[in-house]
C-alpha positions as CSV (number, residue, x, y, z in Angstrom):
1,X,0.0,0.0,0.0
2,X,1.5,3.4,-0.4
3,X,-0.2,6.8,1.3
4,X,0.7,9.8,0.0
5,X,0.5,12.5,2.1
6,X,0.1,16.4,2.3
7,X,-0.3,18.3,5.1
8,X,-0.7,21.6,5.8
9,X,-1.4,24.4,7.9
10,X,0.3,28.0,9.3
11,X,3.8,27.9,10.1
12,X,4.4,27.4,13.6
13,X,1.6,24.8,13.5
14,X,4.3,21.7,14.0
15,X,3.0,20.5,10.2
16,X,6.8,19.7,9.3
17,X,6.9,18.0,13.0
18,X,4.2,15.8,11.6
19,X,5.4,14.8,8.4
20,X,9.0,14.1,9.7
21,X,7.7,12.2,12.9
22,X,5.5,10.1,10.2
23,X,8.5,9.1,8.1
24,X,10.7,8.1,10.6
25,X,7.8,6.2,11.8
26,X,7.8,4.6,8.6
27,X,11.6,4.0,8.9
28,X,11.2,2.3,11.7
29,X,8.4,0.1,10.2
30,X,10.7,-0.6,7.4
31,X,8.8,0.8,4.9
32,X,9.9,3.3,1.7
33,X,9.6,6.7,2.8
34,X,10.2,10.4,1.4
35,X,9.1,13.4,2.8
36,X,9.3,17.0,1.4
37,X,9.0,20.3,2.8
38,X,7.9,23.4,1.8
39,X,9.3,26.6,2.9
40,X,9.7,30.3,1.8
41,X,7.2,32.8,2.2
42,X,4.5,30.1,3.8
43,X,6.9,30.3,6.9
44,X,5.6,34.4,7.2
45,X,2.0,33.2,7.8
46,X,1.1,31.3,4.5
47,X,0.6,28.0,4.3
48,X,3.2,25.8,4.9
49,X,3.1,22.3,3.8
50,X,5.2,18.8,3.6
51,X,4.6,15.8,1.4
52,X,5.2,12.5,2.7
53,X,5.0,9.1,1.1
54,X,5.0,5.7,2.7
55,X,4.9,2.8,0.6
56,X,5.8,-0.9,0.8
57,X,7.2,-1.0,-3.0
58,X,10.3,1.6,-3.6
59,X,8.9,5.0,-4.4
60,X,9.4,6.2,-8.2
61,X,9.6,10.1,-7.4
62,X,8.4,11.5,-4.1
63,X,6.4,14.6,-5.4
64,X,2.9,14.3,-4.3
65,X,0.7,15.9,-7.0
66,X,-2.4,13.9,-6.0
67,X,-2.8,13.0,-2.1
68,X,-4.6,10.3,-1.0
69,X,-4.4,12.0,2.6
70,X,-4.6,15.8,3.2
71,X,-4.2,17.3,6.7
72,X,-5.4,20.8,6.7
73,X,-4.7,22.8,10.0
74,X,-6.3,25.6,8.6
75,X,-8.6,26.9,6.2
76,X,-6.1,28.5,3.3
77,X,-4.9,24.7,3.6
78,X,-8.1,22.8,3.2
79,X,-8.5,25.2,0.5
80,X,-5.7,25.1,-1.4
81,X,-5.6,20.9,-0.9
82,X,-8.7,19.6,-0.6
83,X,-9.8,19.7,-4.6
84,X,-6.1,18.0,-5.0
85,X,-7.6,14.7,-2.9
86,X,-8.0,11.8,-4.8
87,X,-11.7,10.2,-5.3
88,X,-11.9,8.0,-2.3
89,X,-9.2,9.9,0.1
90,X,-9.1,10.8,3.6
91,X,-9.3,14.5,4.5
92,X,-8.5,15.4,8.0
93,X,-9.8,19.4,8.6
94,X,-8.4,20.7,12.4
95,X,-11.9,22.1,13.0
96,X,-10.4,24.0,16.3
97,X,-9.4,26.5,13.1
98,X,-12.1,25.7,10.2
99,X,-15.4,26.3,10.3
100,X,-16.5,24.7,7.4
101,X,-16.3,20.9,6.4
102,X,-15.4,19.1,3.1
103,X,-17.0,20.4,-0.5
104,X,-16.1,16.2,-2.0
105,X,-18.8,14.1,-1.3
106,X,-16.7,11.5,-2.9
107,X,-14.0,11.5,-0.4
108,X,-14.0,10.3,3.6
109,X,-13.5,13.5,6.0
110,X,-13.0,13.7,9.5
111,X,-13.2,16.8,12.1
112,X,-11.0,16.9,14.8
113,X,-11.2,19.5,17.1
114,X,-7.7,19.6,17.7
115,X,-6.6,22.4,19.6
116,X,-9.6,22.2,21.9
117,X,-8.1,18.6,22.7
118,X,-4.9,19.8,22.7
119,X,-5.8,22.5,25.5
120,X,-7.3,19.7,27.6
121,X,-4.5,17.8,27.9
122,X,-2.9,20.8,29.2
123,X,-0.7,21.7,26.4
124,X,-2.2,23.6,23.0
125,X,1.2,23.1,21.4
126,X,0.5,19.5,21.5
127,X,-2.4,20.0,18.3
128,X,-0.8,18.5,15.8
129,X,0.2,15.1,17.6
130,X,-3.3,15.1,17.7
131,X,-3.9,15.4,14.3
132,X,-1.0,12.6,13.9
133,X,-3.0,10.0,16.2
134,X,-5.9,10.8,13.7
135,X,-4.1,9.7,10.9
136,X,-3.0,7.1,12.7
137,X,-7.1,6.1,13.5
138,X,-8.0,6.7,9.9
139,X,-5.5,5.3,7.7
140,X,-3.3,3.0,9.8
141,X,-0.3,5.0,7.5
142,X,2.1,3.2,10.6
143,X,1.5,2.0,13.9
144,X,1.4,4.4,16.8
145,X,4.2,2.0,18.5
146,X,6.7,3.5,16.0
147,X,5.0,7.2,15.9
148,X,6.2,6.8,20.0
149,X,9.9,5.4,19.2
150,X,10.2,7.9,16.6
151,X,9.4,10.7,19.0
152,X,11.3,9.5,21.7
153,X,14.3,9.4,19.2
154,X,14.2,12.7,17.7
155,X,13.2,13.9,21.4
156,X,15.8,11.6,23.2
157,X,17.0,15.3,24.9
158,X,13.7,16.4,26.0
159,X,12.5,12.8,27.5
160,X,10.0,15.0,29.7
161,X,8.0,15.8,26.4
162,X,7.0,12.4,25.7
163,X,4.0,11.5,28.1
164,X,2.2,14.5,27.2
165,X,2.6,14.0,23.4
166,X,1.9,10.2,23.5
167,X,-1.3,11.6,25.6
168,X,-2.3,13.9,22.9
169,X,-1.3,10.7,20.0
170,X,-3.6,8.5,21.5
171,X,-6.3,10.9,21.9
172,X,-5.9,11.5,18.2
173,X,-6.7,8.0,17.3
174,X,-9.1,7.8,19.8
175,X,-11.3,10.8,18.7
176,X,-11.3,8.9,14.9
């Protein structure tokens, strides 16, 4: 199976976070990754965005032109990536930040309210490891077991920072 991924939001968000924390997941899994950011002007209050691909077959180039997973953490990101979704994708809208839903009725779309969960568990900046457990619950992209090591790897400084985020992970998934 390979998931190609875009995801999306303000800079500042943690969206690159995401994407790199969902690769090295993959990593771990021993699965093909890639993952691509975008910077530039999106880091002054555009949108910024990464592309990540996991796949079980080597990966022929790791531009994603047409996600079959979108994560928008805001609405110039659902905007911009939502019409790019293929027929039958996942869309993931942090609806914390977005008011509206998805325009596709010909794609699956959740609603997480993700800063709202995020400020429950104590800890707003922890709203896009919320949004990573719910890609976790929808698309099973990699196991939450590896999201964790991964964390804890990239993290291995900051061990304090792991209960909190694995809190905010699992409520992720759980909320799908």
């Amino acid at each position: 199976m390979t998931h190609e991924i875009i995801m999306a939001g303000f800079g500042g968000q943690g969206v690159m976070l995401m994407g790199q924390l969902l690769t090295y997941a993959g990593m771990i899994e021993h699965k093909q990754v890639s993952w691509i950011p975008s910077y530039g002007p999106e880091m002054r209050g555009g949108t910024a965005n990464c592309s990540v691909i996991i796949a079980d077959e080597p990966i022929g180039a790791p531009i994603v032109s047409e996600p079959n997973l979108v994560i928008a953490m805001n609405l110039p990101s659902l905007d911009k990536f939502e019409p790019l979704l293929q027929p039958g994708g996942i869309l993931i809208i942090n609806s914390s930040l977005i008011e509206r839903g998805a325009k596709r009725p010909d794609i699956t779309a959740y609603q997480i309210p993700a800063n709202e969960i995020a400020a429950e568990l104590g800890n707003s900046k922890t709203a896009n490891m919320v949004m990573l457990g719910a890609i976790i619950g929808a698309a099973q992209v990699v196991s939450a077991d590896a999201v964790l090591k991964a964390f804890s790897k990239m993290f291995a400084k900051k061990p304090e920072l792991l209960a909190i985020n694995e809190s905010a992970i699992r409520r992720g998934i759980k909320y799908i």
